[in-house]
LUMDOLUM-669461 format. One record per residue (C-alpha): residue in one letter; x, y, z; residue number from 1. Coordinates in Angstrom, 3 decimals, always signed. Example, Ala and Ser with C-alpha at 12.3 -4.5 7.8 and 13.67 -1.06 7.14 Angstrom:
<residu->A, x->+12.300, y->-4.500, z->+7.800, num->1> .
<residu->S, x->+13.670, y->-1.060, z->+7.140, num->2> .
***
This chain:
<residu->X, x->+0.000, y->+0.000, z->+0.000, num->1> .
<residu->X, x->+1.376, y->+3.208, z->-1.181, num->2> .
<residu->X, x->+2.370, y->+5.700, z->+2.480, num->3> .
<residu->X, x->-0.214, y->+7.646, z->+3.997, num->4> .
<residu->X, x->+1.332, y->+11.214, z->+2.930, num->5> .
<residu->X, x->+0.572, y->+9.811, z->-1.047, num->6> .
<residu->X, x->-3.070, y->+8.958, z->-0.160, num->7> .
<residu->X, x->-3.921, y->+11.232, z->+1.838, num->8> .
<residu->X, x->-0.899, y->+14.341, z->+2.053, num->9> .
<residu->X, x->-2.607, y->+16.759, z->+4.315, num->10> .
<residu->X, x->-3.307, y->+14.232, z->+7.439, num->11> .
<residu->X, x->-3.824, y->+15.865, z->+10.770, num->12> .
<residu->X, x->-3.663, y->+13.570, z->+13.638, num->13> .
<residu->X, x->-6.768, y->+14.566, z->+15.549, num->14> .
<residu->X, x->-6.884, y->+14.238, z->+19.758, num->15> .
<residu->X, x->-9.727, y->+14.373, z->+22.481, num->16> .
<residu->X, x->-7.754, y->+16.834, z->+25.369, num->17> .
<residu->X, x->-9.926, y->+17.124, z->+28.702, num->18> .
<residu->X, x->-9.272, y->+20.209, z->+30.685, num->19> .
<residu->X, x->-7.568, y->+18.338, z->+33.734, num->20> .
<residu->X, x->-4.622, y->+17.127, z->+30.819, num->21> .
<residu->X, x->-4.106, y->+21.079, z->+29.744, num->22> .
<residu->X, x->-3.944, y->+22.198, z->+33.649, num->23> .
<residu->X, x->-1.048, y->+19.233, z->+33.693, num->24> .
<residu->X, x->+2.152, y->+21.006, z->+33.236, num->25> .
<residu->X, x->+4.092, y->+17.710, z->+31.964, num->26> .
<residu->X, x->+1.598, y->+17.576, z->+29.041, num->27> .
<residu->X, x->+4.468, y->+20.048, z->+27.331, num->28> .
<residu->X, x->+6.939, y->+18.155, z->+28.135, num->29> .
<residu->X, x->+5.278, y->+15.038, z->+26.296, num->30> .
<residu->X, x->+4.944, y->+16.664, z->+23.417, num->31> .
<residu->X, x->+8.866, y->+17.001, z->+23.182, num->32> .
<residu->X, x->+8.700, y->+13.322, z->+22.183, num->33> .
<residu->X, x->+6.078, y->+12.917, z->+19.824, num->34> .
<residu->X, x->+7.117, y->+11.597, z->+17.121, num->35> .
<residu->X, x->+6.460, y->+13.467, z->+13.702, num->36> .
<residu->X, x->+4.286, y->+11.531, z->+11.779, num->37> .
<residu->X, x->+2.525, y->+14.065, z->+10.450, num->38> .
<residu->X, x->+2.077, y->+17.102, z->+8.912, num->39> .
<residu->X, x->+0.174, y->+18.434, z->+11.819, num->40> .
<residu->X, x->-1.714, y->+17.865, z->+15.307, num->41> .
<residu->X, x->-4.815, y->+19.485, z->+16.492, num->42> .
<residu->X, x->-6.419, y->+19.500, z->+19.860, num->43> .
<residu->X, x->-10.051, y->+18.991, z->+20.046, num->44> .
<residu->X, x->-11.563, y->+20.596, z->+23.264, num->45> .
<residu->X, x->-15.037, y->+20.077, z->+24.313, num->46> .
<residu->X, x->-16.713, y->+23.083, z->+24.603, num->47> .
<residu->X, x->-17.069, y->+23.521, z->+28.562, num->48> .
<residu->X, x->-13.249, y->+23.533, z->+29.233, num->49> .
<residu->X, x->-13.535, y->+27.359, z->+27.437, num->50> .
<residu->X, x->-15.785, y->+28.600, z->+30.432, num->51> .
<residu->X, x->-14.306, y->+31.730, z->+31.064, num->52> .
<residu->X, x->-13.223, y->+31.197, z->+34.458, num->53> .
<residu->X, x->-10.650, y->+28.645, z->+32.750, num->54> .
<residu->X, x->-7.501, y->+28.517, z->+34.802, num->55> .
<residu->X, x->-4.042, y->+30.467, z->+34.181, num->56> .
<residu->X, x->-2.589, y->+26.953, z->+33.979, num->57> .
<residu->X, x->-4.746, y->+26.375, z->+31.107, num->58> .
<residu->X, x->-4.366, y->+29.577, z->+29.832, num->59> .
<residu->X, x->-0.586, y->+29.184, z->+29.530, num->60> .
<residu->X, x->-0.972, y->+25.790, z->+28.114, num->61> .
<residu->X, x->-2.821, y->+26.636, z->+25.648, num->62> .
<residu->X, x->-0.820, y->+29.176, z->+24.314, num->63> .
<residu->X, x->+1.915, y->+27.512, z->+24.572, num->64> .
<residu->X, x->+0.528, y->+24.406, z->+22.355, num->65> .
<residu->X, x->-0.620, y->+27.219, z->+20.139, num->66> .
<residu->X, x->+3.139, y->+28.666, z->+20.062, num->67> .
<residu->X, x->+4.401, y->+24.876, z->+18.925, num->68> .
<residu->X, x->+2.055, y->+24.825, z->+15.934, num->69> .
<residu->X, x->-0.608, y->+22.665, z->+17.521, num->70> .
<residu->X, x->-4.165, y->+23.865, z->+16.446, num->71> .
<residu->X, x->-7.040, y->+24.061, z->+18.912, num->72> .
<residu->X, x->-10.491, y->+22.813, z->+17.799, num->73> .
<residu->X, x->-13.711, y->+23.964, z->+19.869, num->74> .
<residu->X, x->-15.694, y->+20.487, z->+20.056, num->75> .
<residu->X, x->-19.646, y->+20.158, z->+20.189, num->76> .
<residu->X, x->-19.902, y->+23.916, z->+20.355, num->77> .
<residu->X, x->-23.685, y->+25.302, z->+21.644, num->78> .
<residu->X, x->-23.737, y->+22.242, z->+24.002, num->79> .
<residu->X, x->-22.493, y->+24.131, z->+26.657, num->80> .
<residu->X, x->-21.332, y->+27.546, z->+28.382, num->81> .
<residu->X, x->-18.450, y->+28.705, z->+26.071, num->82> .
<residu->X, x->-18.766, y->+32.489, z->+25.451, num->83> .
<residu->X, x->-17.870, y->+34.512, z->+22.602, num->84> .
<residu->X, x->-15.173, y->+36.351, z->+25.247, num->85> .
<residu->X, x->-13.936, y->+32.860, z->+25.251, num->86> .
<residu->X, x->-13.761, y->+32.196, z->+21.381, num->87> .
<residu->X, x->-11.818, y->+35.371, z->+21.402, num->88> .
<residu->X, x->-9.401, y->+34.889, z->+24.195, num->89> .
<residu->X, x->-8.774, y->+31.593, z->+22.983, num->90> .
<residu->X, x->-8.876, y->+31.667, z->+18.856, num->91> .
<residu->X, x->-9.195, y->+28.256, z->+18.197, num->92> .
<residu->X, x->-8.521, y->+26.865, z->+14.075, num->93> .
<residu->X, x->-11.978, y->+25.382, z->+13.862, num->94> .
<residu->X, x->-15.431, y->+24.895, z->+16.066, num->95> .
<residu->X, x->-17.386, y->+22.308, z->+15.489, num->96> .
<residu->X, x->-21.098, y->+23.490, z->+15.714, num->97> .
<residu->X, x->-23.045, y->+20.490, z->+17.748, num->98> .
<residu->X, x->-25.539, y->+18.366, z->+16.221, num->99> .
<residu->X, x->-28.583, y->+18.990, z->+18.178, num->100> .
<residu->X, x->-28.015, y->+22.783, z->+16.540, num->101> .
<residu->X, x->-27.695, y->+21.307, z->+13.280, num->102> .
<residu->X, x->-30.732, y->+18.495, z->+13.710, num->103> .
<residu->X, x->-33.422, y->+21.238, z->+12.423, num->104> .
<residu->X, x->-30.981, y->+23.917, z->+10.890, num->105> .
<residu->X, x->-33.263, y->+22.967, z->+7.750, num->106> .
<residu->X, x->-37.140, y->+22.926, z->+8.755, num->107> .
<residu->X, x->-36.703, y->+25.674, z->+11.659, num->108> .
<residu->X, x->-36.051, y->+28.970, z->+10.657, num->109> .
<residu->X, x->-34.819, y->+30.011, z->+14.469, num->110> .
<residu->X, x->-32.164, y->+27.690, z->+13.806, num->111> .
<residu->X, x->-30.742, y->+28.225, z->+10.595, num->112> .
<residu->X, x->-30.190, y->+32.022, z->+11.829, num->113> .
<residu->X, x->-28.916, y->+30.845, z->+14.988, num->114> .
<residu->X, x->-26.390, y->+28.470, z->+13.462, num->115> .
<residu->X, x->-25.722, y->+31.583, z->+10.233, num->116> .
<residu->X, x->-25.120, y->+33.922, z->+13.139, num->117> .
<residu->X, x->-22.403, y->+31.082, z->+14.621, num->118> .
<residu->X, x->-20.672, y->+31.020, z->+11.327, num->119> .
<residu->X, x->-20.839, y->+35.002, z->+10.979, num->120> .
<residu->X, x->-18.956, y->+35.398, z->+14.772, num->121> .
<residu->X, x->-16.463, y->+32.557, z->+13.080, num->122> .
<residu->X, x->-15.679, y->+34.243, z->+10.509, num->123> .
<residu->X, x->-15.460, y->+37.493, z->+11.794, num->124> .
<residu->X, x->-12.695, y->+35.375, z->+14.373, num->125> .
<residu->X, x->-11.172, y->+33.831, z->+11.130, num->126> .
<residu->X, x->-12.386, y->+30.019, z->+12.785, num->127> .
<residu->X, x->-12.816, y->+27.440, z->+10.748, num->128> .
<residu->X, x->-16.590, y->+25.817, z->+11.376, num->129> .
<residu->X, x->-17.448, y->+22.128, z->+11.117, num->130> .
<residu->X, x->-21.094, y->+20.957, z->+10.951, num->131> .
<residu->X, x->-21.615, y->+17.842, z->+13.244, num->132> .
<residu->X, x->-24.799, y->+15.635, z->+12.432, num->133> .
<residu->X, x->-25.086, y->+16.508, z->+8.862, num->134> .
<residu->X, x->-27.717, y->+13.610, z->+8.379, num->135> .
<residu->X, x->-30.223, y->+14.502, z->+5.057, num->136> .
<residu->X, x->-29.510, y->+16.399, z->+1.496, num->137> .
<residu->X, x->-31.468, y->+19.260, z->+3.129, num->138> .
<residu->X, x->-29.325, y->+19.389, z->+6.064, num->139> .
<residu->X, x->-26.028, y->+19.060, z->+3.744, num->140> .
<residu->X, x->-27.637, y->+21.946, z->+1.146, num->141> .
<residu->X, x->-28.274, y->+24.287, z->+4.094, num->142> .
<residu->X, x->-25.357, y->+23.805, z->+5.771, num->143> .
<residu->X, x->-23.277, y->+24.584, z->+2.818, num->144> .
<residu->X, x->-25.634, y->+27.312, z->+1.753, num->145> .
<residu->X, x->-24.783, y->+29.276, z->+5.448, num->146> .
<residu->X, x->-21.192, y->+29.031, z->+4.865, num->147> .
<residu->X, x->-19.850, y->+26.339, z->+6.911, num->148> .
<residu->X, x->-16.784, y->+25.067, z->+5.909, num->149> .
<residu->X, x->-16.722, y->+21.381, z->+6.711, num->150> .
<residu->X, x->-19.649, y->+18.519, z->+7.240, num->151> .
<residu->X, x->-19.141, y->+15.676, z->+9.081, num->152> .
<residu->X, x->-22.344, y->+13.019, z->+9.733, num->153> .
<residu->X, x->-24.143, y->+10.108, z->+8.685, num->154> .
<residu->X, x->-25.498, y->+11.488, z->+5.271, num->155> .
<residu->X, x->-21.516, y->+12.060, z->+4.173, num->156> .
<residu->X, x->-20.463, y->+8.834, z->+5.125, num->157> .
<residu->X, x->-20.841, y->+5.994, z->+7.776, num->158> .
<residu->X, x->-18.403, y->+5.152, z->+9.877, num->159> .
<residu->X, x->-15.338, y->+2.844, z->+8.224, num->160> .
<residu->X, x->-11.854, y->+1.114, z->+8.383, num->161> .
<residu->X, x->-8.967, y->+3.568, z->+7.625, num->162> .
<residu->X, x->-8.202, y->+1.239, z->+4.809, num->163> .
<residu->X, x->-11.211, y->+1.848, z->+3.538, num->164> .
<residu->X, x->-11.072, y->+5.866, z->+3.660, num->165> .
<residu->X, x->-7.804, y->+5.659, z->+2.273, num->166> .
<residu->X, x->-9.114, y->+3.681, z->-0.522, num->167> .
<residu->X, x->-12.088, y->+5.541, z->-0.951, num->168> .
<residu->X, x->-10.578, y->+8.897, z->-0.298, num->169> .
<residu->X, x->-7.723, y->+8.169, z->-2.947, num->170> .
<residu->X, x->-10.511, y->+7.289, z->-5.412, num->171> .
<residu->X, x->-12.394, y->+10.145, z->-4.952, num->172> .
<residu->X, x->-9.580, y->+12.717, z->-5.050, num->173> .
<residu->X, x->-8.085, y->+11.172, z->-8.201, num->174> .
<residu->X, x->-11.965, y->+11.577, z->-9.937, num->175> .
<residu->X, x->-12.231, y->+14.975, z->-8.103, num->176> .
<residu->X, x->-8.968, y->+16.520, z->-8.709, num->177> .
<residu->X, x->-8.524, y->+19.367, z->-6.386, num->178> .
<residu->X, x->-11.906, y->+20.520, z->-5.587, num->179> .
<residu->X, x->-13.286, y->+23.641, z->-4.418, num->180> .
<residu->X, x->-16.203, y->+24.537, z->-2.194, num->181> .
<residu->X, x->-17.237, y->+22.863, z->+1.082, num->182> .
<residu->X, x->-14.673, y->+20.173, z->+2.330, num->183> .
<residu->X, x->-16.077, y->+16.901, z->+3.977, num->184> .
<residu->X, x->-14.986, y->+14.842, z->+7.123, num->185> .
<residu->X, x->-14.837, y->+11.636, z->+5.623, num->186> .
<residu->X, x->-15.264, y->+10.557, z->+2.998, num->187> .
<residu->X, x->-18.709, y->+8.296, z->+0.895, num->188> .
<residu->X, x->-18.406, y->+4.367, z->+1.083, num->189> .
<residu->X, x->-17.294, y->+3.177, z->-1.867, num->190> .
<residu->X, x->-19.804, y->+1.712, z->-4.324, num->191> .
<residu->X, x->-19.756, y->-2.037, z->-5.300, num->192> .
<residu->X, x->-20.229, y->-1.899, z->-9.352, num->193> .
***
């Protein structure tokens, strides 16, 4: 099998970071011997470790992560307390709007403004915003329609192997070429002929 960087040359290695692991000062320290396998890493913080009481040991962290090249990503944002003071004090690469804002972002008007007005304070922060829960055509057309940057849910793709992305993925991008528009998390299962 050809190496990852040919399928797939722009992997980030993706990683779950609970607020007690950025208040641990050795969690620097680990990163000194992570291996670089590639091209970048990003943090993905639930939404409730950005309350804005967060912690100077957090605060440091944080920035000092940020300093190394290590992107931050807001996880399941409008699930919980984070504030825009917090979006700005923090300036994370992406935020991933939570499904249960995106479940009627197409049949309720209330919500499609309320998740437009999400992606207007992103881009007025220059964040990145991923869709979680993208589940119907009407969900995906909205979504795109708003201005969110990348989908991720069940009416993309289902769950699969990594061989199978990378097969799929490789497919798709040689059909595809480079692509413009909306980007997807994931990638379609492939299609028996």
């Amino acid at each position: 099998r050809p190496p990852r960087s040919t399928l797939f040359p722009y992997t980030t290695l993706f990683r779950s970071v609970s607020s007690d692991r950025l208040a641990d000062p050795s969690l620097l320290f680990s990163l000194e011997n992570f291996e670089d396998n590639v091209p970048s890493l990003s943090f993905e913080l639930i939404e409730s470790t950005f309350l804005d009481d967060t912690s100077e040991q957090v605060k440091k962290t944080l920035s000092q992560l940020q300093d190394l090249g290590i992107e931050m990503e807001i996880d399941d944002f409008g699930s919980g307390y984070a504030s825009i003071a917090s979006l700005v004090n923090i300036r994370p690469k992406r935020l991933k709007i939570d499904k249960t804002l995106v479940s009627n972002v197409d049949t309720d008007a209330a919500m499609t403004s309320l998740v437009k007005s999400i992606v207007d304070i992103a881009r007025t922060l220059e964040v990145e915003v991923i869709a979680e829960g993208a589940e119907t055509p009407s969900q995906i057309k909205t979504l795109t329609e708003i201005g969110c940057d990348i989908l991720q849910g069940y009416g993309l793709a289902r769950p699969m192997s990594a061989e199978m992305f990378f097969s799929t993925f490789a497919r798709k991008r040689l059909k595809a070429g480079a692509g413009e528009g909306v980007r997807v998390a994931g990638s379609a299962p492939a299609h028996k002929p």
